[in-house]
C-alpha angles and dihedrals in degrees: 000000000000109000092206079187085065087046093050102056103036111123102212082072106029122047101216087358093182095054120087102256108165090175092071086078096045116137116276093024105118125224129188121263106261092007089107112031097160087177101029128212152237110053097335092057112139119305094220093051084093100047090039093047085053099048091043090059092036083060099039084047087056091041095047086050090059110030137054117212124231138169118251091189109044098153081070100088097168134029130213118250125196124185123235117142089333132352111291131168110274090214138025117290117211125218125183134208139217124190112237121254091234095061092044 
């Protein structure tokens, strides 16, 4: 059993770790890999990750009915990735919508 409690209040990772500190979690600091898992993980993972990953795909399926995607930057043919916990864009990425014909 893995008490992330435990994790979360050790103080060889966290300095102060029981006082509220967001900017521990500003862009470009770095934090070990398994050192801050708010929703867990393995068969105790959050109890709401089902229900939110439903509702997030019920929403993108109504907007994807209605609108159509573009690219409002198409000179930009490749996008930056850094790795933090996973690969994620370095910088914003822009997406642009169109209303359908259809809803018009």
């Amino acid at each position: 059993m893995l008490g992330v409690d435990v994790i979360h209040h050790r103080e060889d990772i966290w300095e102060d770790p029981y006082t509220f500190n967001p900017d521990r979690f500003a862009p470009g600091r770095k934090i070990r890999p398994f050192t801050h898992m708010p929703f867990t993980a393995g068969p105790r993972t959050c109890i709401g990750k089902n229900f939110s990953m439903m509702v997030m795909k019920i929403v993108l399926s109504k907007i994807m009915t209605r609108f159509t995607f573009v690219d409002p930057l198409p000179e930009m043919t490749e996008i930056e990735t850094e790795m933090v916990f996973t690969e994620k864009p370095k910088h914003c990425v822009y997406m642009g919508f169109e209303e359908r014909k259809c809803f018009k």
